[in-house]
C-alpha atoms as one frame of an Amber mdcrd trajectory, in Angstrom:
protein
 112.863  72.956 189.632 109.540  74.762 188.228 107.050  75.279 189.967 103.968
  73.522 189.756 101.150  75.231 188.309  98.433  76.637 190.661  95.235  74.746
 190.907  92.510  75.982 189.324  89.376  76.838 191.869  86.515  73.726 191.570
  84.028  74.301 188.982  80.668  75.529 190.678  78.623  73.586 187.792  79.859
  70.901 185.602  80.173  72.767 181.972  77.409  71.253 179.780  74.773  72.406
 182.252  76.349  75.591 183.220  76.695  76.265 178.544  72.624  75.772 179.206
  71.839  77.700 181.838  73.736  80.389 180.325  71.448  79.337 177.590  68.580
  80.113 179.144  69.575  82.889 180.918  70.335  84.988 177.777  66.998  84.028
 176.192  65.181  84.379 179.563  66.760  87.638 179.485  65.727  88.973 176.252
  62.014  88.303 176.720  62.039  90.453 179.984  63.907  93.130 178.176  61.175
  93.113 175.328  58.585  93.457 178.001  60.278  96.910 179.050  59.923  97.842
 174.867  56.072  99.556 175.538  58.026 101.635 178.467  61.459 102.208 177.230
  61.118 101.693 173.806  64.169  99.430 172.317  66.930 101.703 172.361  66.227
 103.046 175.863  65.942  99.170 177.385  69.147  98.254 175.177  71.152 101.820
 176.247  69.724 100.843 180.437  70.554  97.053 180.219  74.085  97.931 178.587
  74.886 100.772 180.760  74.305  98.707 183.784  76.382  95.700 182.034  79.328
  98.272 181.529  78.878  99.332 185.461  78.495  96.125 187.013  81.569  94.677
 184.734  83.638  97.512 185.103  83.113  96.810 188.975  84.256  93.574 188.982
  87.419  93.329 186.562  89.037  96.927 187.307  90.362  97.179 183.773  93.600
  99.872 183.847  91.847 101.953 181.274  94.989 105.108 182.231  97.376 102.690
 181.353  96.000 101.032 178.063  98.638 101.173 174.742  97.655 102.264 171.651
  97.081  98.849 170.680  94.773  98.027 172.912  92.477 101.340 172.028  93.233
 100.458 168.602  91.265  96.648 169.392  88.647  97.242 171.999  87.141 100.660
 170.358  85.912  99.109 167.101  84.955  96.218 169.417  82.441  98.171 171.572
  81.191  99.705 169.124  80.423  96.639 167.089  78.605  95.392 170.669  76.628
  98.132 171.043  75.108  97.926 167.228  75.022  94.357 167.553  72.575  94.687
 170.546  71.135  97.770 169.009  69.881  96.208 165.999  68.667  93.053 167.671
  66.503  95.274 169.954  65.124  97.180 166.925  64.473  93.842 165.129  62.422
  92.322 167.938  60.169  95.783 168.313  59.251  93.969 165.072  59.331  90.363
 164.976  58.991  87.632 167.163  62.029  86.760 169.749  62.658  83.058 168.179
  62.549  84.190 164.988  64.892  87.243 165.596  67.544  85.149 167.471  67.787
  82.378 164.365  68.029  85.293 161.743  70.710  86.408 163.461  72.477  83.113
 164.285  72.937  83.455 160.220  76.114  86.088 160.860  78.253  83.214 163.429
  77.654  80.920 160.776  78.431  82.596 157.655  81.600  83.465 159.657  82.196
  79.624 160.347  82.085  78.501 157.019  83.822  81.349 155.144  86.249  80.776
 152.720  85.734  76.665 153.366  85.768  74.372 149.910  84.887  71.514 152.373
  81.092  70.007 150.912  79.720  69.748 154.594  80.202  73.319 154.663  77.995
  74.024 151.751  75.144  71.703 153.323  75.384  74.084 156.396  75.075  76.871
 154.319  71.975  75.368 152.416  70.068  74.529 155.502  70.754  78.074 156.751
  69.652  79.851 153.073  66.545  77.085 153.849  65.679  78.093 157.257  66.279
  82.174 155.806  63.437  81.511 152.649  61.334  79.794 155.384  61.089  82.985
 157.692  61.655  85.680 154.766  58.149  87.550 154.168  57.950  86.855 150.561
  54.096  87.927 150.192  51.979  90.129 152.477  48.689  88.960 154.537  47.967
  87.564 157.552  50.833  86.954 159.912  53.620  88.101 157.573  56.684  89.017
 159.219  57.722  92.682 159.384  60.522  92.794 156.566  62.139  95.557 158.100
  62.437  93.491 161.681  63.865  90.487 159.379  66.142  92.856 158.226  67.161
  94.478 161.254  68.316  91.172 162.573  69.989  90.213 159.410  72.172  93.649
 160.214  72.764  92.263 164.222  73.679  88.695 162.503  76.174  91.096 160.314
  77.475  92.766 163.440  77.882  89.161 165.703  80.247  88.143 162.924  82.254
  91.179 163.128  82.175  91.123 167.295  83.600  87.435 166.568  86.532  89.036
 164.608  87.392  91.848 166.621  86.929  89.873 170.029  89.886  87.761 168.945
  91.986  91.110 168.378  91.445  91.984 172.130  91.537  88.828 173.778  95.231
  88.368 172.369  96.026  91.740 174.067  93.871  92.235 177.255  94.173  89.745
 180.023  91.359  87.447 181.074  88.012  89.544 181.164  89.619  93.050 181.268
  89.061  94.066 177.481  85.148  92.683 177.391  85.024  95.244 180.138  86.338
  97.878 178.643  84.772  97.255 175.419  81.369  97.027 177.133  82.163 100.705
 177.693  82.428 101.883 174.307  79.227  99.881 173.983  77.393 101.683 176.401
  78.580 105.345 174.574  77.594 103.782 171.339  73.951 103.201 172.356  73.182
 105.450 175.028  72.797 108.523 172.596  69.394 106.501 170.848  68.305 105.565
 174.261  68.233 109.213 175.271  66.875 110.169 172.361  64.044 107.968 172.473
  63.625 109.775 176.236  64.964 107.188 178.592  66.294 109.822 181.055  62.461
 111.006 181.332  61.200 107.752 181.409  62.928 105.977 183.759  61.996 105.214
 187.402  63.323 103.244 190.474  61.211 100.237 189.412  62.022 100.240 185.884
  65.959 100.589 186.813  65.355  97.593 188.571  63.841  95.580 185.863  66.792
  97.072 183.896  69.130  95.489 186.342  67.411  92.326 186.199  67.967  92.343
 182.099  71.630  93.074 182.775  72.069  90.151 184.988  70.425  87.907 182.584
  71.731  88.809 179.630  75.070  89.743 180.334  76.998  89.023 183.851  74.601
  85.333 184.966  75.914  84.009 180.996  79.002  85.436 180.661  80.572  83.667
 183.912  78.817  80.596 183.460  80.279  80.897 179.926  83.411  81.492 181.056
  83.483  78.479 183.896  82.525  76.257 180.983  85.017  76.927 178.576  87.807
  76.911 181.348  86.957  72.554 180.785  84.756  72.301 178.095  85.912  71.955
 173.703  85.356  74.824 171.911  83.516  72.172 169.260  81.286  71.140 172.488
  80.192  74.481 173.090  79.232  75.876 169.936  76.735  72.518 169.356  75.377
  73.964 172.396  75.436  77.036 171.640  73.038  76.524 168.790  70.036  76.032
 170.698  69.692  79.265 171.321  67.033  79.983 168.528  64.790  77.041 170.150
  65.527  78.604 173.825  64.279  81.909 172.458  61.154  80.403 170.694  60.602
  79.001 173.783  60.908  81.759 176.118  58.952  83.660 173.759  56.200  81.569
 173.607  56.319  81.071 177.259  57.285  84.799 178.862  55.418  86.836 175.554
  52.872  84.462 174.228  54.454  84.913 170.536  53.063  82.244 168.519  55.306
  80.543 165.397  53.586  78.797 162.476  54.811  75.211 161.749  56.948  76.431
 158.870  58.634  79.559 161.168  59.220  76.295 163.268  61.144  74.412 160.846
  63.121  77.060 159.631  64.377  77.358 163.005  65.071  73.550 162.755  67.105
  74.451 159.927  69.480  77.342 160.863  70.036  75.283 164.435  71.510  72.208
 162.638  73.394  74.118 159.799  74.701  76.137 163.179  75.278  72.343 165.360
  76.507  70.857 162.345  78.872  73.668 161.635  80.826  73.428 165.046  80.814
  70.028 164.509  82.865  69.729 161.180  85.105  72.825 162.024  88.663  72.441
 161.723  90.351  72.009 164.728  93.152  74.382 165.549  96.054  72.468 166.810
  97.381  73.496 169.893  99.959  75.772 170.251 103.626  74.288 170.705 105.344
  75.107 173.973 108.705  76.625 173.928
């Protein structure tokens, strides 16, 4: 007789609210770290609040990194790397433009992603409200309250990198068990941004105070979401969660309007209206991926 299956420990929050506060937490987390920017400057808050990430989750999962196979370098150093100039790039971009408006440019990489290579037509309507949403923000003419082009870019090039961290995080999550290789690859994401944060004089910079705002960020942003994450999609549809997940531009408007005072026009508004459904209505028409059959 087999035995039964061990019970899996109660959830702590039920998933939709824990997908929200994770939500929040991330975006909550990104306007503190932009606070640090006049201190730290971008790379130095990015190379403190990933550093700290890479500490605190290297604590807590242990991954054997003396006993890792060549396939497993082979998946989780492109993968840290990616991280780093994912959150690299984003940091850069919001030096430049507003936090709402950087976090739907970049929501344009997971998307593209989702509908690549589909000949389905509710895939092109995602992809038109996105290109929408994109001419909305894009700083076609100069004058008061353009955006920076170079920020829009910038986050265009993190959007660019969240599709690849998609790819590659699928590589080491079929050989690392549980949280080990986001661990590890957090790592390689700390070595890949560390050398711009020292560069732009973080060693010389920093203080006790400011290391604890860092900590703060890394909580937020990284270890508060990524377990409440991770509790959610122990229950929760894969479907369920990316709907959710695409109200992160309007968290970020929010917390930027709240936590920086950043002001969006009516039409930097709707274009984050637009890139939020094409995003919603993306994860809502995906395929779904029949489950795999048990020998």
């Amino acid at each position: 007789m087999s035995e039964a299956p061990a019970a899996r420990p109660p959830l702590l929050l039920p998933p939709i609210p824990a997908v929200l506060l994770a939500v929040v937490s991330v975006q909550g987390g990104a306007a503190f770290a932009k606070e640090l920017f006049p201190v730290l400057g971008p790379a130095g808050t990015a190379g403190l609040r990933i550093g700290l990430s890479a500490l605190l989750l290297l604590a807590v999962f242990r991954p054997p990194l003396a006993r890792l196979t060549g396939a497993q370098w082979g998946a989780v150093i492109p993968y840290g790397v990616v991280l780093g100039a994912m959150n690299l790039s984003f940091y850069w971009a919001l030096q430049r433009i507003p936090l709402g408006l950087g976090v739907t440019l970049e929501f344009v990489g997971p998307l593209a992603l989702a509908v690549f290579g589909s000949r389905r037509a509710s895939d092109f309507l995602w992809v038109l409200l996105a290109a929408v949403g994109i001419a909305l923000i894009t700083p076609w003419r100069g004058g008061v309250g353009a955006l920076d082009l170079l920020g829009v870019l910038l986050a265009l090039v993190a959007g660019g990198f969240w599709a690849a961290y998609i790819v590659l995080g699928g590589r080491v999550s079929r050989v690392f068990q549980g949280a080990q290789g986001v661990a590890t690859g957090m790592l390689f994401a700390a070595l890949t941004v560390l050398p711009f944060s020292f560069a732009e004089g973080l060693a010389g910079r920093l203080t006790p105070p400011l290391f604890a705002a860092g900590l703060a960020v890394a909580l937020l942003s990284s270890a508060v979401p990524f377990t409440l994450e991770m509790m959610a999609l122990r229950v929760l549809p894969s479907r369920t969660f990316g709907i959710l997940m695409s109200l992160e531009p309007a968290a970020a408007a929010l917390s930027g309007l709240v936590f920086l005072h950043e002001q969006l026009t009516v039409t930097q508004w709707l274009a984050l209206v637009f890139v939020s459904a094409a995003s919603a209505g993306a994860a809502l028409t995906a395929r779904r991926v029949p489950p795999p059959v048990e020998a």
